[in-house]
Every structure is written in C-alpha cells, then in structure tokens.
ChimeraX commands (.cxc) that place a marker at each C-alpha (Angstrom):
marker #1 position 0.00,0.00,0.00 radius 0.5
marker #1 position 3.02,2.49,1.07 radius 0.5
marker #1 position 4.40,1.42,-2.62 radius 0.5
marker #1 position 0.86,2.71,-4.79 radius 0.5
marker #1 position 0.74,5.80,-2.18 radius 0.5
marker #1 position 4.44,6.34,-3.16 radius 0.5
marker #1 position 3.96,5.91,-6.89 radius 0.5
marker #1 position 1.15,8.49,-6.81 radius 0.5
marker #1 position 2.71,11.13,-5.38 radius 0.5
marker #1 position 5.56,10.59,-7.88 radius 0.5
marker #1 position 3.60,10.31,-10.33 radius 0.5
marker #1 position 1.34,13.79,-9.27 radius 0.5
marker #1 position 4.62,15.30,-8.61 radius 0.5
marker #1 position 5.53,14.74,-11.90 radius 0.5
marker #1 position 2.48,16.28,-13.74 radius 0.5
marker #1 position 2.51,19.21,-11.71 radius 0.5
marker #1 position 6.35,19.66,-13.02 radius 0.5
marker #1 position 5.13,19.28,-16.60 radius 0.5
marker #1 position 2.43,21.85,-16.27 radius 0.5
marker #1 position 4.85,23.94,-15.06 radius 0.5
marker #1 position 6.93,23.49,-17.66 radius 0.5
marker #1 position 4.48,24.05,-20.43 radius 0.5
marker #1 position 2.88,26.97,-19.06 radius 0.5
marker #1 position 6.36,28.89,-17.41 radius 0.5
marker #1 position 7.61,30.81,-19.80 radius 0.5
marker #1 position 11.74,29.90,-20.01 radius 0.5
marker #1 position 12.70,33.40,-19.17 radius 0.5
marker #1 position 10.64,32.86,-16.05 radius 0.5
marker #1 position 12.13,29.22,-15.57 radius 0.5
marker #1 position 14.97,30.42,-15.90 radius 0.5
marker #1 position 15.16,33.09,-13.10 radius 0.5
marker #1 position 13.04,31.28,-10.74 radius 0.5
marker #1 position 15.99,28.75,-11.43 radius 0.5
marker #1 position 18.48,31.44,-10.58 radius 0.5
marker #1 position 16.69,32.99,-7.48 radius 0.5
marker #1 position 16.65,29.14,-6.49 radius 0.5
marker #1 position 20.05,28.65,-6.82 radius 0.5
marker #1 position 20.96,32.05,-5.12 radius 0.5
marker #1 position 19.08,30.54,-2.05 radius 0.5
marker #1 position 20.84,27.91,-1.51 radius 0.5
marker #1 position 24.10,28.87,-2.05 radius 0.5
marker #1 position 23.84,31.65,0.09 radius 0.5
marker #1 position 25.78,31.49,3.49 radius 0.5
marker #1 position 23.49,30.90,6.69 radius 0.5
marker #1 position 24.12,34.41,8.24 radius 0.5
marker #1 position 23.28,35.90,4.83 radius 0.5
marker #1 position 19.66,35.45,5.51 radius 0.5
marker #1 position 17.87,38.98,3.94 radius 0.5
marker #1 position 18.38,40.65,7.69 radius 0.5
marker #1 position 20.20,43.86,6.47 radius 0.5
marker #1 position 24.09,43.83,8.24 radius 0.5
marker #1 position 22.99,40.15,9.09 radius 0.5
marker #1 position 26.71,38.70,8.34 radius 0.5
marker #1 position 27.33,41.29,11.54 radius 0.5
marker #1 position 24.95,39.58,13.86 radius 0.5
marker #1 position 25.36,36.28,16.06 radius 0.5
marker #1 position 22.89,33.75,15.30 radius 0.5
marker #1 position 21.16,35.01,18.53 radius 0.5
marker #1 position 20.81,38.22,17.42 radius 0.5
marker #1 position 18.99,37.23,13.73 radius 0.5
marker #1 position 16.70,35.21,16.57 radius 0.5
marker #1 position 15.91,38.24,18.42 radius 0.5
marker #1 position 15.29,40.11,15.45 radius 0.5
marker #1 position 13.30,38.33,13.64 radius 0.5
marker #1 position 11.03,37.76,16.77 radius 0.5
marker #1 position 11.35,41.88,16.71 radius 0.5
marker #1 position 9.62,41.98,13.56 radius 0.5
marker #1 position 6.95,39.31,14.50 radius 0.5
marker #1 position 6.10,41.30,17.41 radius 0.5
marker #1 position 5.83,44.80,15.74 radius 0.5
marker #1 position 4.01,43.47,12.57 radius 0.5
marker #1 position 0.59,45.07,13.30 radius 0.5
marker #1 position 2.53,48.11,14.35 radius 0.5
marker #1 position 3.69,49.83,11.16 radius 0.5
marker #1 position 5.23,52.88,13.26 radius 0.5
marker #1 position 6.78,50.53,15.91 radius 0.5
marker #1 position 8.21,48.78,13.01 radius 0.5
marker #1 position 9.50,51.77,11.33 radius 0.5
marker #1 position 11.31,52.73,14.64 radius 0.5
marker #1 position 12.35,49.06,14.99 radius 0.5
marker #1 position 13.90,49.14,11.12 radius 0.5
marker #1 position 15.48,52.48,11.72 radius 0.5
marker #1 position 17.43,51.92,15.00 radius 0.5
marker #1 position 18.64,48.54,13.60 radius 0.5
marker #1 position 20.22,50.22,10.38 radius 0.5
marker #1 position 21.61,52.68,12.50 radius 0.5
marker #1 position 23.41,49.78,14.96 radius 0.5
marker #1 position 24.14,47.98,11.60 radius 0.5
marker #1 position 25.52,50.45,10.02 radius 0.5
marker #1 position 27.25,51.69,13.28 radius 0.5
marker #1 position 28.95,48.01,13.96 radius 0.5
marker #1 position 29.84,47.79,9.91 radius 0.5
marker #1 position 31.91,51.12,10.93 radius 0.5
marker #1 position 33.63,50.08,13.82 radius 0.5
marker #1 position 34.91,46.82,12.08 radius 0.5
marker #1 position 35.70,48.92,8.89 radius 0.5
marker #1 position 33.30,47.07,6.18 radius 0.5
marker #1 position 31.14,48.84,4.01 radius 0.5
marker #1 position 27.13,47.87,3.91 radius 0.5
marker #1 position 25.09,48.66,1.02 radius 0.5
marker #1 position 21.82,50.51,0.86 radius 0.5
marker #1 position 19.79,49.21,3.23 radius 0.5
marker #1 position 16.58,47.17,1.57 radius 0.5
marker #1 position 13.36,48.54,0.38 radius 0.5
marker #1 position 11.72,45.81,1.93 radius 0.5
marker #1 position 10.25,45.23,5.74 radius 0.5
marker #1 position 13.71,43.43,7.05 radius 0.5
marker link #1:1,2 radius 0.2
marker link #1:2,3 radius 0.2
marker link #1:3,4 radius 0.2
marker link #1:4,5 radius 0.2
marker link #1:5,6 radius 0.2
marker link #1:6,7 radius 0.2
marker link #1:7,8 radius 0.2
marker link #1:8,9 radius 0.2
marker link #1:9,10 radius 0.2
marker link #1:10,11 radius 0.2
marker link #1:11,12 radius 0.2
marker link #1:12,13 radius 0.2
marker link #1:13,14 radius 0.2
marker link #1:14,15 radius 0.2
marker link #1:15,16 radius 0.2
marker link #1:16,17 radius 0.2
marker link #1:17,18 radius 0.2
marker link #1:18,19 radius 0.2
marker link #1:19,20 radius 0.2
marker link #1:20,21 radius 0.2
marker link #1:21,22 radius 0.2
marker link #1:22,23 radius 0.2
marker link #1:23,24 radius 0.2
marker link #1:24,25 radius 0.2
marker link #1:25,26 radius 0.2
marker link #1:26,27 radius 0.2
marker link #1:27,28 radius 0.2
marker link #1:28,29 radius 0.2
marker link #1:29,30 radius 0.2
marker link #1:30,31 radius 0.2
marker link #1:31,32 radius 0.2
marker link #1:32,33 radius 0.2
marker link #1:33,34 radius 0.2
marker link #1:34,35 radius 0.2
marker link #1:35,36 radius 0.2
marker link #1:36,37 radius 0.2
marker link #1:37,38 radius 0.2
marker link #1:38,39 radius 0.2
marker link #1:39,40 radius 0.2
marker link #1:40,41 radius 0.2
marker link #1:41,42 radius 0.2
marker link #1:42,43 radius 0.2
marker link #1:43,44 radius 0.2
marker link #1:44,45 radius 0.2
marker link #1:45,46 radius 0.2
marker link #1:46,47 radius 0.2
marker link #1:47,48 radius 0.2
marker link #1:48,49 radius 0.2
marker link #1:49,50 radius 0.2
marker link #1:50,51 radius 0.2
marker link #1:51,52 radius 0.2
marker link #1:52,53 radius 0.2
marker link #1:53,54 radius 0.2
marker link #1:54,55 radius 0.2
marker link #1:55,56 radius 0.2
marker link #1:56,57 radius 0.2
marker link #1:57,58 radius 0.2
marker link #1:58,59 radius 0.2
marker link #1:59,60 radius 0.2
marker link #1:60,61 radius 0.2
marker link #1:61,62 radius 0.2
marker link #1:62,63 radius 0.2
marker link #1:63,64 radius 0.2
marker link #1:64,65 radius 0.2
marker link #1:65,66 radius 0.2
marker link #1:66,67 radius 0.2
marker link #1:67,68 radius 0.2
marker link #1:68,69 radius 0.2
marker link #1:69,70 radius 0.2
marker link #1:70,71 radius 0.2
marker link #1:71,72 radius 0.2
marker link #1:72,73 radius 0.2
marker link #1:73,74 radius 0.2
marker link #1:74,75 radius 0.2
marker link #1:75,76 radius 0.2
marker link #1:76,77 radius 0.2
marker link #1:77,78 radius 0.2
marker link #1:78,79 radius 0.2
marker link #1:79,80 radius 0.2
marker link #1:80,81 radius 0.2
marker link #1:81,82 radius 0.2
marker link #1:82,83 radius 0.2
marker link #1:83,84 radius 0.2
marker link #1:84,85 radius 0.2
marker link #1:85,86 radius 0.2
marker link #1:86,87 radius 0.2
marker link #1:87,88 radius 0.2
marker link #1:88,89 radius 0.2
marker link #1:89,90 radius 0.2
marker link #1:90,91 radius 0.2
marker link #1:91,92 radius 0.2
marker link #1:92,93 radius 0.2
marker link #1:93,94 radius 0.2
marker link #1:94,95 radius 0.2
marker link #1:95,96 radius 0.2
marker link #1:96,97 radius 0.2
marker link #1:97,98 radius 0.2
marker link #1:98,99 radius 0.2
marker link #1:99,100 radius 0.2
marker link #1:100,101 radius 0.2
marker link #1:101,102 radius 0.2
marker link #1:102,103 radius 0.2
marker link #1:103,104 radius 0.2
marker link #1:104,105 radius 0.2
marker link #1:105,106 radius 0.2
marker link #1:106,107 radius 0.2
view
C-alpha cells in the first residue's frame, strides 16, 4: 500500500512539473531557477536581515522575533527598522566594512 501511495505522489509530482513546464515561460524558468540557486548557495548568516553577516545567530533570533512582534505596528516597526540600520551600520563602521543601501523591503 506504502508502494501505490508512493507511486502516486511521484507520479502527481511529476504532472505538476510538466504543467509547469508548459505553461512557465523559459525566461521565467529560468530566473526562478536562478533565485533558487541564489538561495541555496547563500551562506546561513546571509539570511535577507540587512548587516545580518554582523549579527550572532542570537541576534537574527531576536530580530526576527522583533519583527513578528511589531508586525501590526507599522510605526513601531518603522522605529524598529530604523534603529537597527543605524546599529548595523554603526557596527559595519567600527569593524571597517562597508554595507550597502539598506533594503526597500520590511527586514
């Protein structure tokens, strides 16, 4: 029985990859592939938390839980974004590495 459960989900698995392929554009495949492969060859502290190569896994924790607690708060989130580019981009100064632009998006 675990065999024809197996084989289904294969076999579903598979179909839903050829529908994708038919109706994906390739330009679309073909960044999708290249987001996906950014992903995971990204290193673990490089996680979208802007200066997060300058935090302790600890610190990602604490931030993310931050922005989990202030996301029905837009203005305590705004406050919460702002002071942690400032300590980002205060730490990235006192260890003498340059951060970029800090993102458009909510982390």
């Amino acid at each position: 029985r675990a065999k024809v459960e197996r084989g289904q989900r294969d076999y579903d698995r598979d179909r839903i990859r050829d529908r994708d392929r038919i109706h994906v554009p390739a330009e679309q495949r073909d960044r999708d592939q290249d987001r996906q492969q950014d992903r995971i060859h990204q290193p673990d502290n490089a996680d979208g938390i802007y200066g997060g190569d300058l935090m302790s896994e600890q610190e990602r924790n604490r931030y993310r839980e931050q922005l989990r607690l202030t996301e029905s708060d837009p203005e305590a989130r705004n406050r919460f974004l702002a002071r942690h580019r400032e300590e980002m981009q205060q730490r990235a100064k006192e260890q003498g590495k340059q951060l970029g632009d800090p993102p458009d998006k909510d982390n």
